[in-house]
C-alpha positions as CSV (number, residue, x, y, z in Angstrom):
1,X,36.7,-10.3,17.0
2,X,34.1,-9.3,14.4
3,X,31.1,-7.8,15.3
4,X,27.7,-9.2,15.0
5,X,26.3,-9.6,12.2
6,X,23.2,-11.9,12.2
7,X,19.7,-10.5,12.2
8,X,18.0,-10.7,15.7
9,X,15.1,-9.3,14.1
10,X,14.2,-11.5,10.8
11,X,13.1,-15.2,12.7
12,X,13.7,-18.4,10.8
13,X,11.3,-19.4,8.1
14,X,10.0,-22.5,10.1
15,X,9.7,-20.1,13.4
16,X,8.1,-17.3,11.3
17,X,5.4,-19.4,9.7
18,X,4.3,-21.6,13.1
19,X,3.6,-18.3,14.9
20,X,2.1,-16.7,11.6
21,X,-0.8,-19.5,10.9
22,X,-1.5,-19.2,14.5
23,X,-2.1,-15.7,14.5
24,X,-5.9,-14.8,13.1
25,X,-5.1,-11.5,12.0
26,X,-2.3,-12.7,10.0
27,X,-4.5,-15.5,8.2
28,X,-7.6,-13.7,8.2
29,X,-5.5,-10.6,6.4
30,X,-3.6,-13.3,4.1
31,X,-6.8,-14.5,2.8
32,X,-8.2,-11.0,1.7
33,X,-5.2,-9.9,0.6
34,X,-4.7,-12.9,-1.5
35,X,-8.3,-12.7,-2.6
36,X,-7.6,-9.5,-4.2
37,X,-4.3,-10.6,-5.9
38,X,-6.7,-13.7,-7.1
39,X,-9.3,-10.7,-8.5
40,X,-6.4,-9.1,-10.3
41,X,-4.9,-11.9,-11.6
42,X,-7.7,-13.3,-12.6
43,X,-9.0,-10.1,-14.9
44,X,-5.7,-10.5,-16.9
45,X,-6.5,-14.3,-18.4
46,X,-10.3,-14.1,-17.9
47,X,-13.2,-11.6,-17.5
48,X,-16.7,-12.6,-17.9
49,X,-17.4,-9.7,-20.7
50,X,-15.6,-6.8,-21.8
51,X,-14.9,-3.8,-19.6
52,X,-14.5,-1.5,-21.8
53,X,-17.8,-2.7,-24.2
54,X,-20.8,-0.3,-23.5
55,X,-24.0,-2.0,-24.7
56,X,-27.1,0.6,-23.7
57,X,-30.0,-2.1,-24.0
58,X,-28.5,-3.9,-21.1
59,X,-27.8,-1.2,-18.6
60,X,-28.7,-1.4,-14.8
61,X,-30.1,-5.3,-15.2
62,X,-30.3,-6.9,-12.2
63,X,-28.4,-9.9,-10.8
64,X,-29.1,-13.1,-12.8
65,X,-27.4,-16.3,-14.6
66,X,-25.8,-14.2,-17.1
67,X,-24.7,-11.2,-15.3
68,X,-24.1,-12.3,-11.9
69,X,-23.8,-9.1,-10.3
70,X,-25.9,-7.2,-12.4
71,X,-24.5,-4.3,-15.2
72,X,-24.1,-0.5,-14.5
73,X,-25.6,2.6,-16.2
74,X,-23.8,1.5,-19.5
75,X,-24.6,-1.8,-19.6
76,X,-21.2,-3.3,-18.6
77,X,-20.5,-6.6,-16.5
78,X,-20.2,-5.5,-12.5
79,X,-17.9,-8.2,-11.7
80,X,-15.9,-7.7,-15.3
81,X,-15.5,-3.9,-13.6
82,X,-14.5,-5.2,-9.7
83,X,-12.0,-7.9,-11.7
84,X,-10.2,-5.3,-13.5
85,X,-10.8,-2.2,-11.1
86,X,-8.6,-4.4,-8.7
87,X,-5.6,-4.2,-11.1
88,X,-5.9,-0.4,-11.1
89,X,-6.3,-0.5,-6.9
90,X,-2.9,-2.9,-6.9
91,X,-1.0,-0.6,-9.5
92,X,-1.5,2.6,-7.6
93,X,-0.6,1.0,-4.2
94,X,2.4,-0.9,-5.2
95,X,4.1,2.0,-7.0
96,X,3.4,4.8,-4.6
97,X,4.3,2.4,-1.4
98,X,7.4,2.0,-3.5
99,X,8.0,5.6,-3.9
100,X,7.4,6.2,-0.6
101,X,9.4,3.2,0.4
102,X,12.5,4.0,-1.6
103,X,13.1,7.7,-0.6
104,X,11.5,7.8,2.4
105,X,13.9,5.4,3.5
106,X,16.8,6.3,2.2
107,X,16.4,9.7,3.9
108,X,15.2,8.1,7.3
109,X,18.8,6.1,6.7
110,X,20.6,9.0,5.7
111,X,19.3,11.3,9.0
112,X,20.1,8.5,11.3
113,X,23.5,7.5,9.9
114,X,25.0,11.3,9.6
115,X,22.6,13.1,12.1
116,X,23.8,16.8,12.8
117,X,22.4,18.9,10.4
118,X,21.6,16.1,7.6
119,X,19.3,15.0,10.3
120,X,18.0,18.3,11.1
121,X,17.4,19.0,7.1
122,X,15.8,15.6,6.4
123,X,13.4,16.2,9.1
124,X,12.2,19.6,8.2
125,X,12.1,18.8,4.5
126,X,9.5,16.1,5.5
127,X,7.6,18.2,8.3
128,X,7.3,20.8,5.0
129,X,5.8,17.6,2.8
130,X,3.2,16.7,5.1
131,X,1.6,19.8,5.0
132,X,0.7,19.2,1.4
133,X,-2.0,15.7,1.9
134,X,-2.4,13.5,-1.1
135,X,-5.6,15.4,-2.4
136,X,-4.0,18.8,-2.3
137,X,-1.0,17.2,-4.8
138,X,-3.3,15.8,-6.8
139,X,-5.5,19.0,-7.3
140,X,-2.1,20.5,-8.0
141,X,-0.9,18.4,-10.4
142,X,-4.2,17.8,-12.0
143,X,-4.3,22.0,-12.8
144,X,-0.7,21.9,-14.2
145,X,-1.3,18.3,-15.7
146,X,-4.4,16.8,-16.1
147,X,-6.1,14.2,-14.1
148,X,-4.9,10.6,-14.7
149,X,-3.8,7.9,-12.3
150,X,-0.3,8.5,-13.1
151,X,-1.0,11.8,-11.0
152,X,-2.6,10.2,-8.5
153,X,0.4,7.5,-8.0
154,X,2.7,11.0,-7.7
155,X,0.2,12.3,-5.4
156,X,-0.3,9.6,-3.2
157,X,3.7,8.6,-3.3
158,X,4.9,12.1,-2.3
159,X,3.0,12.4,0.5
160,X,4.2,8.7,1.9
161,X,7.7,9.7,1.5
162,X,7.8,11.5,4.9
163,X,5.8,8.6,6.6
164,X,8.8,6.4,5.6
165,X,11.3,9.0,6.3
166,X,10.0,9.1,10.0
167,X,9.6,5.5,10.7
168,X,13.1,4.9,9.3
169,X,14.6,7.1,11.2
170,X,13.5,5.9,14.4
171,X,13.6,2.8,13.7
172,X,17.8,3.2,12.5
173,X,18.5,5.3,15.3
174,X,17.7,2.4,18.1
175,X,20.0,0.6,16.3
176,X,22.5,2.8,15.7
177,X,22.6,2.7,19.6
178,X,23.0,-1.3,20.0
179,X,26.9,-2.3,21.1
180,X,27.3,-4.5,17.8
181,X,27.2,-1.0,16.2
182,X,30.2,0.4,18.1
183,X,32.0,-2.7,17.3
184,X,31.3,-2.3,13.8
185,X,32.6,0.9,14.0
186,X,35.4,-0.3,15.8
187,X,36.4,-2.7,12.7
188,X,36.6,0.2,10.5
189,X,33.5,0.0,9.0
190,X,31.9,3.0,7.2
191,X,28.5,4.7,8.0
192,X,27.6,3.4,4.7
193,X,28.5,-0.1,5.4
194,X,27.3,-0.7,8.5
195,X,23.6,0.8,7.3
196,X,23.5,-1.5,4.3
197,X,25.0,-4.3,6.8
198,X,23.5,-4.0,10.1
199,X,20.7,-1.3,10.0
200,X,19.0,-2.0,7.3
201,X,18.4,-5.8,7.7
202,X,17.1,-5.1,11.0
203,X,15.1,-2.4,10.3
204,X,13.3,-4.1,7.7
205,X,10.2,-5.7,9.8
206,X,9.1,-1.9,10.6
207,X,9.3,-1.3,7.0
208,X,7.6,-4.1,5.7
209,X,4.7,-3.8,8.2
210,X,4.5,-0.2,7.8
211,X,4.5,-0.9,3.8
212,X,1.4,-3.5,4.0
213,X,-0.6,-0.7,6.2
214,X,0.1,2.1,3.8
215,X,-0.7,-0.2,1.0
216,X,-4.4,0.1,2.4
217,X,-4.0,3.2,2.8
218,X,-3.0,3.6,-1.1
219,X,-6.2,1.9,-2.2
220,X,-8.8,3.9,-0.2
221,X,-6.7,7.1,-1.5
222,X,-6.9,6.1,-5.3
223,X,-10.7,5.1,-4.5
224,X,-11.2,8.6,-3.1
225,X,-9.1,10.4,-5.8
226,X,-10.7,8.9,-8.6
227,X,-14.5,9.2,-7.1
228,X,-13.2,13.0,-7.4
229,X,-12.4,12.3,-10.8
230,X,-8.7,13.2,-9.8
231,X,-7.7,9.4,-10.6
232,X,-8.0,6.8,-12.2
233,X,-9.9,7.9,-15.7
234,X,-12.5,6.3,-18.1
235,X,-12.7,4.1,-19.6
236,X,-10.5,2.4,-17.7
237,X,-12.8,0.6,-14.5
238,X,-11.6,1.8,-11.3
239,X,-13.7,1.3,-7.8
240,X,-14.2,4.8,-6.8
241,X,-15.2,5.7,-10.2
242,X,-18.4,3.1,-9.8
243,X,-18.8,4.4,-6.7
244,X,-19.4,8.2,-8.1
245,X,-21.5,7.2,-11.1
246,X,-23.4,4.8,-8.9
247,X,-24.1,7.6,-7.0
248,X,-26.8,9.1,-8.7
249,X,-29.1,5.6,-9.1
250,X,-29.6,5.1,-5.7
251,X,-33.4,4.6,-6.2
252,X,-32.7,2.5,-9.5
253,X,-29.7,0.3,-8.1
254,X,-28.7,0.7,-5.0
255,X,-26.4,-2.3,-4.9
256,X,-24.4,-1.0,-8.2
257,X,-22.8,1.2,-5.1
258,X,-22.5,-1.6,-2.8
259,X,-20.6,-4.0,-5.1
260,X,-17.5,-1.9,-5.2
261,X,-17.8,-0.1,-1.4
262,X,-17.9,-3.8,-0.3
263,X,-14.3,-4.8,-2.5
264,X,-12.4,-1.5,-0.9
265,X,-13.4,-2.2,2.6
266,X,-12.8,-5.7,2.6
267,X,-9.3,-4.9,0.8
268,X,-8.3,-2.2,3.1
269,X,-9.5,-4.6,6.1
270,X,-7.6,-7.6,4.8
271,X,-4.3,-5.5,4.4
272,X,-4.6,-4.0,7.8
273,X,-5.6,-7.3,9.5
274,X,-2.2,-8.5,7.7
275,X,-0.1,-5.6,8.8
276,X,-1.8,-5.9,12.4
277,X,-0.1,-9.6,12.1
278,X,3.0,-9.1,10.5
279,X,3.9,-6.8,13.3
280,X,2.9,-9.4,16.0
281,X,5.2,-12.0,14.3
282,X,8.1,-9.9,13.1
283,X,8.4,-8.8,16.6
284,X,11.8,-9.5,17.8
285,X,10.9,-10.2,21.3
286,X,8.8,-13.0,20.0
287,X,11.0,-14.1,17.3
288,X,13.3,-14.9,20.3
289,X,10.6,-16.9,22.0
290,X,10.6,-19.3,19.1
């Protein structure tokens, strides 16, 4: 008799997508999140004036027909900046979730497949990265290297790789524990195999929902780096860059820092609200409901 080998934890598409449009976390977190993938998209085929342009005798106009959220110290196009700022916000969260996501959980596998010392070594390796946060690596690379956002993605991804190491682990060791396991085991199978067979594919709603949140987490981080300066560099538009030279034109502009502290709140919100959902319907206990 061969051992289990469906996935309890993935539900069907149909079941997945009744209890997903009637969750309003999910679909209020699917909208924002699409609405950002829109903004990025978007600044790739079309942008209402150049981002990169700097034209002096229209700086810090106000909102009207022809620049409908006004222009910045320089005189470029706010929304032309938030359109292609996004792409920058996207970049740095996709690659560094995918660092993260990659090594992190390959270790977490590793430590709950061989456990003993690998375990033991996996664990302190990633207690040791997370005393190093993402700003400290990126000060640190920035003195050896420069600032730039490839730094930042290194910064940012580095310090995920223990979050994913640690929620990968858990995850695989309640599995590692189910009696399909042992039967696996009893077939012959490998550690190897029955991680890539049976762990992994039921392991991966944690990961996925612990991706989406860290993906929020991503953006405020590059926001933050590159308001330092440690990030995302000019004259390439970034939100946390407008943010710092919005900064000192309070009195003149004040919305020039609203614009932009508006799109990374409602993109961190929407991913959240999404990663709040996902886990509600990638739980297995309601998949099983369906």
């Amino acid at each position: 008799m061969h051992p289990r080998t469906s996935n309890p934890a993935l539900p069907s598409a149909p079941g997945f997508w009744q209890r997903a449009l009637r969750n309003h976390s999910f679909v209020l977190g699917g909208v924002l999140t699409l609405l950002l993938l829109a903004m990025a998209a978007l600044s790739f085929a079309w942008t209402p004036y150049s981002a990169y342009t700097v034209e002096m005798d229209s700086a810090l106009q106000p909102a009207s027909a022809a620049h409908w959220l006004g222009t910045d110290a320089y005189g470029r196009d706010v929304l032309t900046l938030l359109l292609v700022g996004a792409r920058s916000s996207i970049t740095v969260g996709v690659i560094a979730v995918g660092i993260g996501l990659l090594i992190g959980g390959a270790l977490g596998l590793l430590a709950a497949a061989r456990r003993g010392w690998v375990e033991e070594l996996v664990m302190r390796i990633a207690d040791f990265t997370f005393a190093f946060p993402a700003l400290l690596l990126a000060i640190m690379l920035t003195a050896v290297y420069g600032a730039s956002i490839r730094n930042a993605i290194i910064a940012i991804g580095i310090f995920y790789i223990p979050t994913f190491a640690r929620v990968t682990r858990a995850s695989a060791r309640q599995i590692w524990s189910r009696d399909y396991i042992l039967a696996a085991r009893a077939c012959g199978k490998g550690p190897m195999r029955i991680t890539l067979e049976h762990v992994l594919p039921n392991i991966l709603p944690a990961l996925i929902v612990q991706a989406t949140i860290q993906f929020a987490l991503a953006i405020l981080a590059e926001a933050a780096l590159s308001y330092l300066g440690l990030g995302t560099q000019a004259p390439e538009p970034s939100w946390g860059r407008m943010l710092a030279e919005a900064q000192t034109l309070m009195f003149q502009s004040p919305l020039l820092s609203v614009w932009p502290g508006v799109a990374i709140a409602l993109a961190v919100l929407g991913l959240n609200l999404l990663g709040d959902g996902l886990r509600d319907v990638l739980d297995p206990r309601l998949a099983r409901q369906r």
